[in-house]
C-alpha positions as a Markdown table, in Angstrom:
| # | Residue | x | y | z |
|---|---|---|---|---|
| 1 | Unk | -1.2 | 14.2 | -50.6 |
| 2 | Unk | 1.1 | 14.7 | -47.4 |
| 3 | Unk | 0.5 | 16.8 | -44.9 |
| 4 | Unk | 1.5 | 20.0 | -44.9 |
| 5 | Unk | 4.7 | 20.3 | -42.6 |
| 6 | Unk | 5.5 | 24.6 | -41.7 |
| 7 | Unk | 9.1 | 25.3 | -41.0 |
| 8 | Unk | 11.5 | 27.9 | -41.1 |
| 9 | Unk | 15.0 | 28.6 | -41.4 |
| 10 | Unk | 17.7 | 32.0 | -39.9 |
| 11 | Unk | 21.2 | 32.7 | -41.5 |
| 12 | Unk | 23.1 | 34.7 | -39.6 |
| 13 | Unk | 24.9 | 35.2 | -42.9 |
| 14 | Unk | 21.6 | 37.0 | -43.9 |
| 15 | Unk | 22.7 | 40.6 | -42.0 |
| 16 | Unk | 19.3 | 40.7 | -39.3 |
| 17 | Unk | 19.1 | 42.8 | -35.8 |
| 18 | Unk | 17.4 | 40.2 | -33.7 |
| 19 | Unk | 18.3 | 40.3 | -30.3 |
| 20 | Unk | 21.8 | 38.5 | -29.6 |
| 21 | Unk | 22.0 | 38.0 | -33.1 |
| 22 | Unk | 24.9 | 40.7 | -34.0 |
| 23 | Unk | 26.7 | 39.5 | -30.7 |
| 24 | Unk | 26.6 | 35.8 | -31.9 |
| 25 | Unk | 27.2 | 37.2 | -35.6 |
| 26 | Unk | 30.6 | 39.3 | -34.4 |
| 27 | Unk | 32.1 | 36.4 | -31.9 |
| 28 | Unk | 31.7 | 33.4 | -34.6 |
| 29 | Unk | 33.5 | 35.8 | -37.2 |
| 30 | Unk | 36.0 | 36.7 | -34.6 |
| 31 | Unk | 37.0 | 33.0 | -34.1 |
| 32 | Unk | 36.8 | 31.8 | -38.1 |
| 33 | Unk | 33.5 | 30.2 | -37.5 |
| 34 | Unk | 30.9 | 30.2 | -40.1 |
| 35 | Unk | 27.9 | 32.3 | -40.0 |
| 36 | Unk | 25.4 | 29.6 | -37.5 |
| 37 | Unk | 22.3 | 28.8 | -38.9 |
| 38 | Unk | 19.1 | 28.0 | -37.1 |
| 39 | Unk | 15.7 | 25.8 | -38.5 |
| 40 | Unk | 12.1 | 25.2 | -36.7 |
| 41 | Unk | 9.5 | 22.1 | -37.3 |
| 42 | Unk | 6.4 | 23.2 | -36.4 |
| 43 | Unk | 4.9 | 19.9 | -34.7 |
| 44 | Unk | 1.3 | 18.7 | -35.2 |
| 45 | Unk | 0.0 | 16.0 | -32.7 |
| 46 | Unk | 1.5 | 17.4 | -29.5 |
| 47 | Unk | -1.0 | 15.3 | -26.7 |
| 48 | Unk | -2.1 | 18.9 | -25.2 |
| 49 | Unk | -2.7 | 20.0 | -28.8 |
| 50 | Unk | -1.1 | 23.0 | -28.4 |
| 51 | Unk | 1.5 | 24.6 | -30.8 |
| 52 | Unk | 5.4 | 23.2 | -30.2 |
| 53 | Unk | 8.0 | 23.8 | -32.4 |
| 54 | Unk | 11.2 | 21.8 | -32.6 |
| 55 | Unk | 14.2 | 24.7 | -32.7 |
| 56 | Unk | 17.5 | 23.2 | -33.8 |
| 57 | Unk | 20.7 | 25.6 | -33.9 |
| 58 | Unk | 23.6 | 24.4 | -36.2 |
| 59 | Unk | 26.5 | 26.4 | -35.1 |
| 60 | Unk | 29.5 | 24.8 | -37.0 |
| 61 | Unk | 33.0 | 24.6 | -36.1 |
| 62 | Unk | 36.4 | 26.2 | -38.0 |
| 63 | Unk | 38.7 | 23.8 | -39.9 |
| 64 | Unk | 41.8 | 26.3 | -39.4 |
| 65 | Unk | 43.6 | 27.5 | -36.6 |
| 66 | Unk | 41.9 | 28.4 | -34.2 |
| 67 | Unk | 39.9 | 24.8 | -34.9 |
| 68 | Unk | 36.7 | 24.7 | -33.5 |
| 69 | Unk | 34.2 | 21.8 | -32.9 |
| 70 | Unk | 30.7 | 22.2 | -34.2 |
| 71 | Unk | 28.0 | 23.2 | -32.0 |
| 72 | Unk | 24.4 | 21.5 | -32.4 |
| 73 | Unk | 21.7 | 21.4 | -30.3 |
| 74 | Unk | 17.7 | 21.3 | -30.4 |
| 75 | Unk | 15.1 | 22.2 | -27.9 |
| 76 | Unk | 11.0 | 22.2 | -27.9 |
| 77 | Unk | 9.5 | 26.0 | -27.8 |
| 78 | Unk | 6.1 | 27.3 | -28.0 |
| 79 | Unk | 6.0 | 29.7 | -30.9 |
| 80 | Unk | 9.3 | 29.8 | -33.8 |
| 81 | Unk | 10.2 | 33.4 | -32.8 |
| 82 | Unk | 10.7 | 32.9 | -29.2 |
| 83 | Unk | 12.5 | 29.7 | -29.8 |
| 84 | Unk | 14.6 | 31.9 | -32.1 |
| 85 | Unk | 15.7 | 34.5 | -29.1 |
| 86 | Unk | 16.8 | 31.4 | -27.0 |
| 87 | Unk | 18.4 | 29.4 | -29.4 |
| 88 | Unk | 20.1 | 32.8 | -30.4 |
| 89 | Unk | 21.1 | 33.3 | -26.5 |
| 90 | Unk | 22.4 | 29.5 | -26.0 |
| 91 | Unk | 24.3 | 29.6 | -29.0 |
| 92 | Unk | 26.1 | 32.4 | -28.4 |
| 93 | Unk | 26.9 | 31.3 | -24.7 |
| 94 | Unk | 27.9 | 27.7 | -26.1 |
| 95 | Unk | 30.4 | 29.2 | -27.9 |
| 96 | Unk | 31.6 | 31.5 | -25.2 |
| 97 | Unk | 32.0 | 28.3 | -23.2 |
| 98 | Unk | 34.4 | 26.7 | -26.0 |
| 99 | Unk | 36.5 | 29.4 | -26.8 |
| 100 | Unk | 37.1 | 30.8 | -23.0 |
| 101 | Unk | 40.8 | 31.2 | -24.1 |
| 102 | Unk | 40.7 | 32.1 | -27.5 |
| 103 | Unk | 38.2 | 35.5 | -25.9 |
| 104 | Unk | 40.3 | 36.3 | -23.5 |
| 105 | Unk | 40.5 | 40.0 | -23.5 |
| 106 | Unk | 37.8 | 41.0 | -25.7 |
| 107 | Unk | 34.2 | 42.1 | -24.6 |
| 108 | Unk | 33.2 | 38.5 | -25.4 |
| 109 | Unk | 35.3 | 37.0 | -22.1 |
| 110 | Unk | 33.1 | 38.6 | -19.9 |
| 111 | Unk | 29.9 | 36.9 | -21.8 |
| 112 | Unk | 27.7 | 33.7 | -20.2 |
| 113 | Unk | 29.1 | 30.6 | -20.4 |
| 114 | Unk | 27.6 | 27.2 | -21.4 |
| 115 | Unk | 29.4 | 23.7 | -21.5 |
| 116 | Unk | 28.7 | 21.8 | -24.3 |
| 117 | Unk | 25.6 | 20.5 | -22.3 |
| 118 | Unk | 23.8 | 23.6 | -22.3 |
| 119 | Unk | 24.8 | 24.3 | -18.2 |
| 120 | Unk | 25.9 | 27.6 | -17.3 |
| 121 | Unk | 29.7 | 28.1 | -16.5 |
| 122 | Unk | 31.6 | 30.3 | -14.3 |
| 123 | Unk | 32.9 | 33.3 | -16.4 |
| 124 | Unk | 35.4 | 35.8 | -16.0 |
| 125 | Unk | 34.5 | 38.8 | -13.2 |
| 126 | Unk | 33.8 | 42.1 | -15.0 |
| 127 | Unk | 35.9 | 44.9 | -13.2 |
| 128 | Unk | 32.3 | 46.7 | -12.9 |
| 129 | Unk | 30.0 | 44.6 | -12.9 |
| 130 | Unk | 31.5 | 41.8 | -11.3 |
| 131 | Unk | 29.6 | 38.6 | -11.8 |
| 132 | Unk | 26.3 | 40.1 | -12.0 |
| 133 | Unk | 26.3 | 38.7 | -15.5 |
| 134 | Unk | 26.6 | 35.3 | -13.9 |
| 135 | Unk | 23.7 | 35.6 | -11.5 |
| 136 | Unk | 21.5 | 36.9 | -14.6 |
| 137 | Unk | 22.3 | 33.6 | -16.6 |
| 138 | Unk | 21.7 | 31.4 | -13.8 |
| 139 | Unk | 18.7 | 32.7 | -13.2 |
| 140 | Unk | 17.8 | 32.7 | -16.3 |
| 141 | Unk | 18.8 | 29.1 | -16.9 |
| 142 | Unk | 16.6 | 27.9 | -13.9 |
| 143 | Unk | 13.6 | 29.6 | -15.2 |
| 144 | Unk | 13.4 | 27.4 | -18.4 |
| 145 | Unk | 14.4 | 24.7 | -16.4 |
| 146 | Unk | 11.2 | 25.4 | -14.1 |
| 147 | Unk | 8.9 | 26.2 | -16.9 |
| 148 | Unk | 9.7 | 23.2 | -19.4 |
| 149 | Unk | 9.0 | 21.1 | -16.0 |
| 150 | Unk | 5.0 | 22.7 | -15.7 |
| 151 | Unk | 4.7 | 21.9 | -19.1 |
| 152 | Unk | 5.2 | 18.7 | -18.7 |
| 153 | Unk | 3.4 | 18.1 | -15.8 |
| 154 | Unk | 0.3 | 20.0 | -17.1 |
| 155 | Unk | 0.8 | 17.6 | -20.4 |
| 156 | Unk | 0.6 | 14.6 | -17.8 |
| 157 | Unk | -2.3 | 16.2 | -16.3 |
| 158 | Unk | -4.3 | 16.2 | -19.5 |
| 159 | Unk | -3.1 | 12.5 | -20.3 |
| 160 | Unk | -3.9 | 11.1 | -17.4 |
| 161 | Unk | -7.9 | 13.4 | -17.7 |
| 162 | Unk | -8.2 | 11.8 | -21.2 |
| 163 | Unk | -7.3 | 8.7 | -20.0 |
| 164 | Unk | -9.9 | 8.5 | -17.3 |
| 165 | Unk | -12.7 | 10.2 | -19.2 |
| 166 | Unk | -12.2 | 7.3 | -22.0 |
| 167 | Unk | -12.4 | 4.6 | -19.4 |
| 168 | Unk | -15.3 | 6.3 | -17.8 |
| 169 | Unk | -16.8 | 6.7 | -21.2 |
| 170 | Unk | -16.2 | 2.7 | -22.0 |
| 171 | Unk | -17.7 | 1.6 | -18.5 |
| 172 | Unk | -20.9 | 3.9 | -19.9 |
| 173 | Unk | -21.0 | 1.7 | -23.4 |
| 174 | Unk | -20.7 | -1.5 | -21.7 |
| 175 | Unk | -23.2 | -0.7 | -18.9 |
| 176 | Unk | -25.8 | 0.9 | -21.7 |
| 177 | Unk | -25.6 | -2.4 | -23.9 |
| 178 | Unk | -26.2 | -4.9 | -21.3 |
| 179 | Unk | -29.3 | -2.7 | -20.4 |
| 180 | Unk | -30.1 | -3.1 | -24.0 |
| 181 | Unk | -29.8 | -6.4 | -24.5 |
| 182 | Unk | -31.3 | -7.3 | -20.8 |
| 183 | Unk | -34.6 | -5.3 | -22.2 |
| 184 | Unk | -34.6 | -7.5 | -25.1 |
| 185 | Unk | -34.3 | -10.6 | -23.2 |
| 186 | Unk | -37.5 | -9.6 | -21.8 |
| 187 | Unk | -39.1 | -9.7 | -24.9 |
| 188 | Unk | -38.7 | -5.7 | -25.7 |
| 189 | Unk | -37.9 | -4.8 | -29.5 |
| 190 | Unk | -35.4 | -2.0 | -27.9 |
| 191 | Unk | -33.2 | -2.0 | -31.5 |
| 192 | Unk | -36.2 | -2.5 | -34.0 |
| 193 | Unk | -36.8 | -5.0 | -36.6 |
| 194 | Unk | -38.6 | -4.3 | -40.0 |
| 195 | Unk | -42.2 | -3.2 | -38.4 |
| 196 | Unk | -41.6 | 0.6 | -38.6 |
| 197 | Unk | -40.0 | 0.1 | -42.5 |
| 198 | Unk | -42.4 | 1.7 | -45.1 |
| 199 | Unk | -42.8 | 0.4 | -48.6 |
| 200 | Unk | -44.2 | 1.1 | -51.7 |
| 201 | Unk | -47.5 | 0.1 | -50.3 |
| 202 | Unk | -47.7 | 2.9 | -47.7 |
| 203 | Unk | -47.9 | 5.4 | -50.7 |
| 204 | Unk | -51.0 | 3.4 | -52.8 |
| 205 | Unk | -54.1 | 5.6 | -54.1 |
| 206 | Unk | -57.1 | 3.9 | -52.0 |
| 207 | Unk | -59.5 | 3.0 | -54.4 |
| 208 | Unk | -62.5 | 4.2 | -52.4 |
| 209 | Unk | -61.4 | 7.5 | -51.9 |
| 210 | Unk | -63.8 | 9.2 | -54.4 |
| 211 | Unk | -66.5 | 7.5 | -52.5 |
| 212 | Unk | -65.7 | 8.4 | -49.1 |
| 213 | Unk | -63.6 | 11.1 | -48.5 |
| 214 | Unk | -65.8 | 13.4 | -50.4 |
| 215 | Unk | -69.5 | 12.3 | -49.3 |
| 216 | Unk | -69.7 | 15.2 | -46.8 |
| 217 | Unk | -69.6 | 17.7 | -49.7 |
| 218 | Unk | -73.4 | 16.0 | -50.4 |
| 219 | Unk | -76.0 | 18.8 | -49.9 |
| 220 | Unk | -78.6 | 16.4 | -49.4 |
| 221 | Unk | -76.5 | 15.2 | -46.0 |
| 222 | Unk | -75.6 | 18.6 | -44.7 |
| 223 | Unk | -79.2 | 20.2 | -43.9 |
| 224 | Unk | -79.0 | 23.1 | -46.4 |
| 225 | Unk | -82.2 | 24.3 | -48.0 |
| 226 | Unk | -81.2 | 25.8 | -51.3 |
| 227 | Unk | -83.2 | 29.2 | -52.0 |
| 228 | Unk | -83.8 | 29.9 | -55.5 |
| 229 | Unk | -83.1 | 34.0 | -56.8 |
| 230 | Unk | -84.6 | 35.4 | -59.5 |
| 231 | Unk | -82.3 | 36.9 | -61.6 |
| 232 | Unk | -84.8 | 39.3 | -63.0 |
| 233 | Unk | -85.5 | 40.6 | -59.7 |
| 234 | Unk | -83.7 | 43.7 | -58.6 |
């Protein structure tokens, strides 16, 4: 029987309020783009042994004017629902990024941008909130930047502990069995041969057992003076 493999799948097409979701949802529709769609592997022998997923986001492109190119990209996230927020958040500034003209004028213009390498773009200065939304998503952008690199240093980390405790471990085997075998160089049965095996001997009736074992019960042996009672005495 395989293993079991859990995954999951989103459909924008499906109608759901997830965060960025009816932003991403609105813009795609706006540009002829079909509804994106988003899976998750969950995957098993991470060297930490903690939970990964693989997120991929499938974000494909229009045919018609305005032609579009399809946007794919995956990424490793702890847990499927998180990895669904910031795939959700990436799509929706990948597409900003590719359709800077196209957006021009709507809401959507003043959105983060992304290249089609996932790294954050210059976009258009809000009249109000000038390009505080630009700070916000470089900052953001550094932060998983920072946290996927501690994860993998604490994944080294643990590699390199394993590592050394199974070499430690090995120089323990090795130093154990040449103790062993030095002992039985000296004429010590350290391992055992067949001197402590019982057989069906072991478990044999003694034939003087009548004889022997009981001979205490004797009352001649033991000292005891029997005294005779009358029974018609009262």
């Amino acid at each position: 029987m395989e293993p079991y493999v859990q995954t999951e799948t989103y459909d924008l097409e499906n109608g759901g309020s997830l965060v960025f979701e009816r932003d991403l949802y609105l813009v795609s529709e706006r540009l002829a783009r079909p509804p994106p769609k988003f899976h998750g592997v969950r995957i098993h022998d991470t060297p930490t042994g903690e939970q990964q997923w693989m997120i991929t986001a499938d974000l494909k492109g229009s045919s018609e004017p305005p032609i579009s190119e399809r946007i794919l990209f995956s990424f490793k996230a702890c847990n499927w629902p998180d990895g669904l927020a910031h795939a959700l958040q990436e799509g929706l500034a990948r597409v900003c990024g590719q359709h800077i003209a196209a957006l021009r004028g709507s809401r959507f213009a003043y959105f983060a941008r992304h290249d089609t390498m996932g790294e954050p773009m210059a976009p258009s200065s809000h009249p109000v909130l000038m390009i505080h939304v630009q700070h916000l998503d470089l900052m953001l952008h550094e932060t998983r930047k920072e946290l996927e690199l501690t994860r993998r240093a604490k994944k080294d980390a643990t590699i390199r502990r394993l590592r050394e405790k199974i070499r430690t471990l090995e120089v323990t085997v090795r130093t154990q069995q040449d103790q062993i075998q030095e002992m039985e160089d000296e004429g010590d049965d350290i391992q055992g041969g067949d001197d402590f095996l019982s057989d069906d001997n072991d478990f044999e009736d003694d034939e003087f057992t009548d004889e022997e074992d009981y001979a205490f019960l004797e009352s001649e042996e033991d000292g005891i003076i029997p005294i005779d009672v009358d029974e018609n005495e009262e």
